[in-house]
C-alpha positions, 0 to 999 in steps of 0.5 A: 729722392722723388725719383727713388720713391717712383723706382720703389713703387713700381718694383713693389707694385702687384700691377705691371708697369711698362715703357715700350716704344712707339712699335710696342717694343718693351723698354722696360718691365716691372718684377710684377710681370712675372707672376702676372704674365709669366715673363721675366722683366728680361724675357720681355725687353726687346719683345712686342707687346702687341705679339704677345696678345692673345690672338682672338684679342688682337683686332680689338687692340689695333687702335691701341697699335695704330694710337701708339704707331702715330705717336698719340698718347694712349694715357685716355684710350679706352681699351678692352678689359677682357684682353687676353695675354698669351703666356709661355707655352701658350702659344 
């Protein structure tokens, strides 16, 4: 029953929720992605979370990436709010 309510929230929730692997490739993701990233949940499996930065943006994630490649928990890391995504035909 807890698991369901979980499973609830994250296909109603208007934020992306998403597992990737320790390389950022995506394992999952949220309806939400859509509308929020232009990216079916299905166009993201498999795709690299760190390639689809906006490139001006991703030095400033390296850590993240570098946190993520260690296999640390990125729960506390501090990123930048001003990260930009590239969306389809963005590129």
């Amino acid at each position: 029953m807890k698991t369901d309510v979980y499973k609830m929230m994250v296909e109603h929730s208007t934020d992306v929720i998403a597992r990737h692997t320790l390389d950022g490739a995506y394992l999952y993701a949220s309806p939400s992605s859509e509308n929020l990233l232009g990216y079916t949940p299905e166009e993201l499996m498999g795709k690299n979370v760190f390639e689809l930065f906006h490139p001006e943006d991703r030095e400033s994630c390296l850590p993240l990436r570098e946190m993520s490649h260690s296999g640390k928990s990125i729960k506390s890391a501090k990123s930048s709010a001003g990260v930009k995504f590239q969306t389809p035909g963005s590129g």
